[in-house]
C-alpha positions as a Python dict, from the first residue, in 0.01 Angstrom:
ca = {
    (1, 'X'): (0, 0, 0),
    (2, 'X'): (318, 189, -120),
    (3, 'X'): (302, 507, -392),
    (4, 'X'): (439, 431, -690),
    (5, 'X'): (396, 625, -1037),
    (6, 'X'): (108, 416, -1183),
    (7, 'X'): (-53, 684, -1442),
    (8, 'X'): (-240, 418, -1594),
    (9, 'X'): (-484, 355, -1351),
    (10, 'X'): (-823, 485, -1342),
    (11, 'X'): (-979, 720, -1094),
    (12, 'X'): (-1228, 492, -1032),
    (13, 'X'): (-955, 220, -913),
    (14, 'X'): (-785, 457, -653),
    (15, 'X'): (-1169, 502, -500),
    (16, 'X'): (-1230, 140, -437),
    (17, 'X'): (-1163, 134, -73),
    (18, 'X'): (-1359, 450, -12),
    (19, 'X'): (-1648, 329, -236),
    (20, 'X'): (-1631, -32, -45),
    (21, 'X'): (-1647, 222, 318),
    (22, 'X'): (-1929, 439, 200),
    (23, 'X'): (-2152, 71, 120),
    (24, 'X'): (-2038, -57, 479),
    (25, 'X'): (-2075, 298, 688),
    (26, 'X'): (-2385, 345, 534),
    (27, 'X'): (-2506, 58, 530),
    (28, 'X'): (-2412, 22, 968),
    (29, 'X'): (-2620, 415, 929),
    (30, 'X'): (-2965, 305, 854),
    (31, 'X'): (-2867, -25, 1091),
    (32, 'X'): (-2785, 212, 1365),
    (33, 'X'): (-3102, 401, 1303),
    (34, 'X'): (-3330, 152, 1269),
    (35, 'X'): (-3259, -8, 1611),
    (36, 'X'): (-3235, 330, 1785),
    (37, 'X'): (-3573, 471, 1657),
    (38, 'X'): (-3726, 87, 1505),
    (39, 'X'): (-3872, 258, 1221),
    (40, 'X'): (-3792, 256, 865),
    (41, 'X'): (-3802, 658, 876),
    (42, 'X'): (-3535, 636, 1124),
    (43, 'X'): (-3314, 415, 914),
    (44, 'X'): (-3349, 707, 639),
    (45, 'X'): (-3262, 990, 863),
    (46, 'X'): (-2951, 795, 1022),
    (47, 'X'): (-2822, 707, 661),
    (48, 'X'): (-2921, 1082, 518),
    (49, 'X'): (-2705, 1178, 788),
    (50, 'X'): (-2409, 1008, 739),
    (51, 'X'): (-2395, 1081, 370),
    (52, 'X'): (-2404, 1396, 446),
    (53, 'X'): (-2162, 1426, 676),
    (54, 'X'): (-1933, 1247, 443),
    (55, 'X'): (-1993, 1520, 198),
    (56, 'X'): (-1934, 1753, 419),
    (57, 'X'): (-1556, 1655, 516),
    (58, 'X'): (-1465, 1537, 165),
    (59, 'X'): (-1590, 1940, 83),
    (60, 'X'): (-1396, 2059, 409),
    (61, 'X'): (-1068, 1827, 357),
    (62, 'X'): (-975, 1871, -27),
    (63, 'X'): (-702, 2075, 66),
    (64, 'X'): (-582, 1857, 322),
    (65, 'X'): (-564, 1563, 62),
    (66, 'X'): (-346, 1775, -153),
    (67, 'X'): (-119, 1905, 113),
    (68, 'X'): (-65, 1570, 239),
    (69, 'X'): (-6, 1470, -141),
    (70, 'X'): (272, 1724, -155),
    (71, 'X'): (428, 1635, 152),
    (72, 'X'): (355, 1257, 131),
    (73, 'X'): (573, 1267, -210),
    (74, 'X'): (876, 1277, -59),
    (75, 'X'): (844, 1048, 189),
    (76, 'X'): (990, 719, 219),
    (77, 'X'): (866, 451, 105),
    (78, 'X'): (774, 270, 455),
    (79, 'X'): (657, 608, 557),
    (80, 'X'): (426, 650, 300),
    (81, 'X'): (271, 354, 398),
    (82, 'X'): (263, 394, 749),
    (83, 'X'): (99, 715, 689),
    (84, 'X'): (-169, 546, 479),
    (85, 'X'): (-242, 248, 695),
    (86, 'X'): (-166, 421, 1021),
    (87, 'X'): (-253, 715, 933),
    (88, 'X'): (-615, 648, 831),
    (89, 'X'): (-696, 432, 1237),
    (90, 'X'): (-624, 730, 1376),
    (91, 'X'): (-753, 965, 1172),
    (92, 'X'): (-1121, 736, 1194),
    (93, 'X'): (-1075, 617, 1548),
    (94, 'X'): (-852, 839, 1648),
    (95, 'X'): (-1014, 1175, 1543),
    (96, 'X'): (-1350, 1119, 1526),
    (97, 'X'): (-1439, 901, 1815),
    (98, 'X'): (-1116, 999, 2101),
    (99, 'X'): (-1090, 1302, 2026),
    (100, 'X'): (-1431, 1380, 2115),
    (101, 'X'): (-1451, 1135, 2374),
    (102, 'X'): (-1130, 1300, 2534),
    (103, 'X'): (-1285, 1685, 2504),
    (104, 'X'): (-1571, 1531, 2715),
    (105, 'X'): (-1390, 1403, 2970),
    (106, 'X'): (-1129, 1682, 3062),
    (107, 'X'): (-1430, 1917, 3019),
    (108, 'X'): (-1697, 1711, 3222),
    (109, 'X'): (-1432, 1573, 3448),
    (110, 'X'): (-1557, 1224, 3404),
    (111, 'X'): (-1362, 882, 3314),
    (112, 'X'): (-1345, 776, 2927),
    (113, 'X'): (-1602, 487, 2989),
    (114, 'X'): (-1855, 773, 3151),
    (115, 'X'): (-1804, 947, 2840),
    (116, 'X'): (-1888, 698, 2607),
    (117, 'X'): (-2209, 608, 2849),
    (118, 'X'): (-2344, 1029, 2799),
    (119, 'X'): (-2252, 982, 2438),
    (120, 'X'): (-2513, 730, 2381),
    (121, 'X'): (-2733, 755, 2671),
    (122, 'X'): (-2728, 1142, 2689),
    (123, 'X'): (-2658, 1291, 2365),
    (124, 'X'): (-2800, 1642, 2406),
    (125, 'X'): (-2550, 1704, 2746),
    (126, 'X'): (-2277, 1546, 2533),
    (127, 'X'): (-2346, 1808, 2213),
    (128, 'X'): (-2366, 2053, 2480),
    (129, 'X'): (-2056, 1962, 2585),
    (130, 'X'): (-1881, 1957, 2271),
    (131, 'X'): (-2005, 2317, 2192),
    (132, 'X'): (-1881, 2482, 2481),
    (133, 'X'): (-1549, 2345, 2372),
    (134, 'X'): (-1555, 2484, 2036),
    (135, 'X'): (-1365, 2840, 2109),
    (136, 'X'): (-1048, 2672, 2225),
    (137, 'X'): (-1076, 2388, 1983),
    (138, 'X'): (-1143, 2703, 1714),
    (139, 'X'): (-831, 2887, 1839),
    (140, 'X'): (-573, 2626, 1803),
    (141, 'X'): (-668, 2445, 1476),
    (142, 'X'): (-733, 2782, 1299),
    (143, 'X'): (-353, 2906, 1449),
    (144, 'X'): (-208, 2609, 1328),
    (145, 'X'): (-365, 2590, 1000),
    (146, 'X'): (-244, 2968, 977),
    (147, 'X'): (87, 2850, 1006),
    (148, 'X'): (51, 2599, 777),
    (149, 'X'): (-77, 2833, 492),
    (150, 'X'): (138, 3143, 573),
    (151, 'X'): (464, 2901, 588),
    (152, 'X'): (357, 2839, 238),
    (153, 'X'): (395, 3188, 94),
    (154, 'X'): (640, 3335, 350),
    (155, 'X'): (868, 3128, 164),
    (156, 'X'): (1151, 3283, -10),
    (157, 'X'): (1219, 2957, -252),
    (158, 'X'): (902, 3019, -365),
    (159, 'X'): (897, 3093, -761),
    (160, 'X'): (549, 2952, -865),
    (161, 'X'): (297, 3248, -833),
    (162, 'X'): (-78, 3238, -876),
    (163, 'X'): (-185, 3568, -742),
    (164, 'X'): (116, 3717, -887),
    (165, 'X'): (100, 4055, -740),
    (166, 'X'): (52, 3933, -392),
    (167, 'X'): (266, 3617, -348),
    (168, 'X'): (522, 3801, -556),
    (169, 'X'): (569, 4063, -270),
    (170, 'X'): (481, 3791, 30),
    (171, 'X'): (818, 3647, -107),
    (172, 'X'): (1011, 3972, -113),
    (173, 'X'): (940, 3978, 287),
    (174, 'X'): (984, 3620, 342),
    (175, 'X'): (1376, 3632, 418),
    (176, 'X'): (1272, 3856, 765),
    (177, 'X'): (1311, 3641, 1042),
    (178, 'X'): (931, 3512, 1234),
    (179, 'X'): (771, 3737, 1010),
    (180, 'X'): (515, 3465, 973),
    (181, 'X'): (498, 3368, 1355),
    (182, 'X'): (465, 3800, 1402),
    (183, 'X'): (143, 3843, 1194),
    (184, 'X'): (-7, 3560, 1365),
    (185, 'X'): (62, 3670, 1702),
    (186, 'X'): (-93, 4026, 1614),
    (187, 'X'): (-424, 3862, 1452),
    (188, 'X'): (-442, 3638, 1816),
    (189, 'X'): (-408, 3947, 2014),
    (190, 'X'): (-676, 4120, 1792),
    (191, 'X'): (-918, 3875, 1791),
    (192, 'X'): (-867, 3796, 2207),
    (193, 'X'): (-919, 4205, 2249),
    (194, 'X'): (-1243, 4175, 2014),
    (195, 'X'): (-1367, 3865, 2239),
    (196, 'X'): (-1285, 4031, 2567),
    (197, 'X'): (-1506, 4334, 2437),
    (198, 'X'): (-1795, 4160, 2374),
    (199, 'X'): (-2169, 4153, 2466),
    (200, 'X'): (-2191, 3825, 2411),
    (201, 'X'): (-2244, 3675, 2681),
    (202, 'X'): (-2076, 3367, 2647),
    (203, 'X'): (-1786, 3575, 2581),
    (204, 'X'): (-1578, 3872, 2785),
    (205, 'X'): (-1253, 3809, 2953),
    (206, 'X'): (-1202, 3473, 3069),
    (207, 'X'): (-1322, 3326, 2682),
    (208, 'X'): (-1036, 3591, 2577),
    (209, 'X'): (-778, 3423, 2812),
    (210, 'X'): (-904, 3112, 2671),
    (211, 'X'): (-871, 3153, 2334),
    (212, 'X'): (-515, 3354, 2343),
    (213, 'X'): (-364, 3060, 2568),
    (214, 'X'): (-553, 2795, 2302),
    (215, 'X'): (-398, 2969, 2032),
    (216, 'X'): (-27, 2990, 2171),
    (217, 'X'): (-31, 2639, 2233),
    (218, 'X'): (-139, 2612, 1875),
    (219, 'X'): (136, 2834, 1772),
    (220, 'X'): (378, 2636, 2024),
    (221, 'X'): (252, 2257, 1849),
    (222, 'X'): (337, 2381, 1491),
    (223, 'X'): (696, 2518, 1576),
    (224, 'X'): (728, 2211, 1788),
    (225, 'X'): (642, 1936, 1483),
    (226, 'X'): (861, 2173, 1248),
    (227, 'X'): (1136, 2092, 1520),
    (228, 'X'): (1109, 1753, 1591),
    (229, 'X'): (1048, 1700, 1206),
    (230, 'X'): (1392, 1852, 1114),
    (231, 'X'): (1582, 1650, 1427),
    (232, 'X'): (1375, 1333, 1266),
    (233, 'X'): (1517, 1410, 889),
    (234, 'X'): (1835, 1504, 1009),
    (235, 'X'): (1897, 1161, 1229),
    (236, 'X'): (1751, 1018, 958),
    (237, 'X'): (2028, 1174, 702),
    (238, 'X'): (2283, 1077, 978),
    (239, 'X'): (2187, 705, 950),
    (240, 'X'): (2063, 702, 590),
    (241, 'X'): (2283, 914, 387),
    (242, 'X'): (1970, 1090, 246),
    (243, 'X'): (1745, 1335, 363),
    (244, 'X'): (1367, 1170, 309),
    (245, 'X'): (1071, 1267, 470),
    (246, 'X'): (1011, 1031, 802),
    (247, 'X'): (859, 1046, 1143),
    (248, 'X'): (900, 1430, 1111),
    (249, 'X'): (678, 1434, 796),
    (250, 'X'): (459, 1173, 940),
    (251, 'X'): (406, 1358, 1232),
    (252, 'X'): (349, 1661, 1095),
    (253, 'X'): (64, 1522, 859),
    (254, 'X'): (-90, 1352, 1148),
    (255, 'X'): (-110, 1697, 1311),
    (256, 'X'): (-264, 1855, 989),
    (257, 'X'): (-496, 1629, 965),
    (258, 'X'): (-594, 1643, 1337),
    (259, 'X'): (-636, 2035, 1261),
    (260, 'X'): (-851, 1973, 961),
    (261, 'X'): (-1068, 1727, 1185),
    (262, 'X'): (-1109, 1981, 1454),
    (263, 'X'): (-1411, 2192, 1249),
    (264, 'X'): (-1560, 1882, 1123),
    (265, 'X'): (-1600, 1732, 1392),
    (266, 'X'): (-1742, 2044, 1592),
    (267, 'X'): (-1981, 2115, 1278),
    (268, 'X'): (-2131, 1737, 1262),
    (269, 'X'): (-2296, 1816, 1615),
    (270, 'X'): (-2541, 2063, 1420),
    (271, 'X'): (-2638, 1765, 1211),
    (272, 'X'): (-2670, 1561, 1469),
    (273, 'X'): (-2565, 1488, 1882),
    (274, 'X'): (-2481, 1117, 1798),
    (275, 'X'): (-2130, 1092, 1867),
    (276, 'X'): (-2135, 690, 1665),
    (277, 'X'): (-2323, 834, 1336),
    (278, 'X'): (-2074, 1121, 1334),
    (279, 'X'): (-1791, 865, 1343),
    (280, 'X'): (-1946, 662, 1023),
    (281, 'X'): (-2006, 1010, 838),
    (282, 'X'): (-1704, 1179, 908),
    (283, 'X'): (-1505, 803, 852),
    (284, 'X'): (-1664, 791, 495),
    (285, 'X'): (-1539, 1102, 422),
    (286, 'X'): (-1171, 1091, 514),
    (287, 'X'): (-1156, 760, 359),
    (288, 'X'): (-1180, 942, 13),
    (289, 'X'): (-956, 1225, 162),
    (290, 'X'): (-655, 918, 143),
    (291, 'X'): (-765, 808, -180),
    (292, 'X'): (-760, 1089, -332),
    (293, 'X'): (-407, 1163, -132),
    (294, 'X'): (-257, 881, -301),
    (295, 'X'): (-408, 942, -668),
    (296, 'X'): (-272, 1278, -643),
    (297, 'X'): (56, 1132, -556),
    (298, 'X'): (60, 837, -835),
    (299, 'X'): (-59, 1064, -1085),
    (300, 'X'): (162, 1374, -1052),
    (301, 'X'): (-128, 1609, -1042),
    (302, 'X'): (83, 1856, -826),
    (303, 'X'): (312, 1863, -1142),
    (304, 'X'): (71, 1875, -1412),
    (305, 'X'): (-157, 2171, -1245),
    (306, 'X'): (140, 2404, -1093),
    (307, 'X'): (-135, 2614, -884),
    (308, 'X'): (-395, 2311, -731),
    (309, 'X'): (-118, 2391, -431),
    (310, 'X'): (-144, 2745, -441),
    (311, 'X'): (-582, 2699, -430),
    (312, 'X'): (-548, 2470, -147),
    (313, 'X'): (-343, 2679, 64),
    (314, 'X'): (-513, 2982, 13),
    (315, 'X'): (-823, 2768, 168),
    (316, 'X'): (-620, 2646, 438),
    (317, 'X'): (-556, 3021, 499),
    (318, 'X'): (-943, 3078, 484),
    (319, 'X'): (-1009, 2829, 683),
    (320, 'X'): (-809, 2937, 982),
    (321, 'X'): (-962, 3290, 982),
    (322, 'X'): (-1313, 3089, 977),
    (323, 'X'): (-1248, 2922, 1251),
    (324, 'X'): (-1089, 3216, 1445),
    (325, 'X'): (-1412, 3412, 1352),
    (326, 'X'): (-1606, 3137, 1435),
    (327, 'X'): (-1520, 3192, 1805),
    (328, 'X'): (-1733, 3560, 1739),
    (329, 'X'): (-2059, 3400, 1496),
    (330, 'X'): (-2144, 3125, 1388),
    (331, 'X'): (-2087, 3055, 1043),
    (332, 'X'): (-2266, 2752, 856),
    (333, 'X'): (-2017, 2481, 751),
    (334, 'X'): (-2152, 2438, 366),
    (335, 'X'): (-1995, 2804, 330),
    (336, 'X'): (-1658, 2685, 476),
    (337, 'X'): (-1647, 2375, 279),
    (338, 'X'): (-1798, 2532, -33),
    (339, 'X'): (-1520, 2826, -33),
    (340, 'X'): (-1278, 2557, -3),
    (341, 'X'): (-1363, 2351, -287),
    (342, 'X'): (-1452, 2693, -473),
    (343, 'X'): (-1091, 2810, -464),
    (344, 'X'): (-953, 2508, -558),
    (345, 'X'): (-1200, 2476, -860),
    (346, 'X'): (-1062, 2814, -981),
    (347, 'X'): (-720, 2712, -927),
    (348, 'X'): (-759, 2352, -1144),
    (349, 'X'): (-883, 2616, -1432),
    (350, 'X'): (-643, 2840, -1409),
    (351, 'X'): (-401, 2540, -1386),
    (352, 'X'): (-551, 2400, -1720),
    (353, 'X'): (-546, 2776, -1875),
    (354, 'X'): (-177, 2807, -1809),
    (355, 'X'): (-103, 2475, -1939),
    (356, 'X'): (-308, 2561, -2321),
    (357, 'X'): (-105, 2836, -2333),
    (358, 'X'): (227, 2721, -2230),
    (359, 'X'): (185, 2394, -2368),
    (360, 'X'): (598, 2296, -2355),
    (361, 'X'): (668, 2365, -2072),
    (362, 'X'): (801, 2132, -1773),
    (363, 'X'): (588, 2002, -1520),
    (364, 'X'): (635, 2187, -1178),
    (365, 'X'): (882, 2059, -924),
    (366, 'X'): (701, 2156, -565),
}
């Protein structure tokens, strides 16, 4: 499954593989809920579920699909598809059935194969579980996505502006040193001093330790990808005699994504406390996030719209002060995922605007 510029072809044609998961998931849904509850009724609920769910991280992981598009672009070939085969098992298996396997187990302090047992023998303690973990999870996927975003516009190469006034000046600072890694670091220590103050009692002190050390390793994983990525390209130069994206880039996506997965994942337990139905829901849903990865790529949408990027980046940005606030209230994940897709709306109009009026001029090189 390599990219290749194929304009040609139809969305439709890019969503076959997605459409063919959404029959089978859904399908293995009302399967899974007839033989757990043996009524029709349950079948429904089951496979209401896991179509919504699947809405829920297509709304939640737009922005990843076109982040991965723009990185994905300059990848190599064999990269490209190791990142779409590979990279879909373990963002499916990986993401949505170890990862919260693996939360349970360092949390409850039980073996993998106990975990899976609770998971479908005791659902509620499993949920429970899951929920307690949610402020570390919370505090390093939203300081990595931070990065992500702020990396983005702290970038003094940068000469496509949406938000003129704004990204314009973000530039002007970009050539300081860490500035980036600085503003991150104060908006951890503020949020770990608002925690420790709290009433909450679920909060105070030790959830502020928590979260700060959660979010440094967060901090710590994205410098650490950005290093190993340029050692990657660079050996890969070395070897090659050109500078393409490789197991740096591939890691790096893989991380993303994981990021991305982290709210999901958390936010499918207030749908429902069955880890398997989760799995088929969220599955569905990142199925289309890779098709709509590779359309983006084979179609040169980055090019034709020059701020889709700018629209999912600023949501990526959103996101990560969602999910840092979400350690503080709980906010409903239809207002993430809507805000997301919202921005990125306003960004493909503004896209199309530009393009009326400046109807000769090149496509965007990102």
């Amino acid at each position: 499954m390599s990219v290749s510029p194929t304009a040609h072809k139809s969305t439709l044609s890019y969503l076959t593989w997605a459409i063919v998961a959404t029959v089978i998931g859904l399908g293995l849904g009302a399967w899974l809920g007839f033989t757990t509850e043996h009524t029709v009724g349950g079948a429904m609920k089951f496979f209401f579920i896991c179509a919504v769910l699947a809405v829920l991280e297509i709304s939640l992981s737009f922005d990843n699909a076109i982040v991965n598009a723009n990185k994905l672009k300059d990848m190599t070939p064999v990269w490209q598809h190791r990142f779409l085969t590979w990279g879909i098992v373990i963002a499916v298996f990986g993401m949505r059935i170890v990862f919260p396997l693996l939360i349970v187990v360092i949390a409850a302090k039980v073996g993998p194969w106990e975990a899976m047992v609770m998971a479908a023998s005791q659902p509620e303690r499993y949920a429970e579980i899951m929920q307690d973990a949610h402020l570390p999870i919370a505090a390093f996927g939203g300081t990595f996505l931070m990065m992500v975003a702020l990396s983005f516009f702290f970038d003094h190469e940068k000469d496509v502006h949406w938000v003129h006034w704004l990204e314009e000046k973000i530039s002007k600072y970009s050539s300081i040193k860490g500035i980036e890694i600085a503003l991150v670091l104060v908006i951890m220590l503020i949020f770990s001093r608002v925690i420790a103050a709290s009433d909450n009692p679920h909060l105070g002190p030790v959830a502020a330790n928590t979260f700060f050390h959660s979010a440094i390793w967060g901090l710590l994983t994205f410098l650490l990808v950005e290093v190993l990525g340029g050692f990657f390209d660079k050996s890969q130069e070395f070897t090659t005699g050109a500078a393409k994206g490789g197991l740096g880039a591939f890691l790096y996506l893989e991380v993303l994504d994981a990021s991305f997965s982290f709210d999901g994942v958390i936010g499918a337990f207030a749908l429902t406390q069955n880890l398997f139905v989760i799995a088929i829901g969220l599955g569905i849903g990142a199925m289309y996030v890779r098709s709509m990865t590779i359309m983006l790529v084979e179609k040169g949408t980055l090019a034709q719209y020059r701020f889709l990027e700018h629209g999912a980046f600023y949501a990526i940005l959103i996101l990560s002060v969602i999910m840092y606030v979400q350690t503080l209230y709980h906010i409903p994940e239809v207002i993430t995922g809507l805000g997301g897709a919202a921005l990125i709306g306003i960004a493909l109009w503004s896209s199309i605007r530009w393009n009326r009026a400046n109807p000769d001029a090149p496509p965007v090189e990102h």
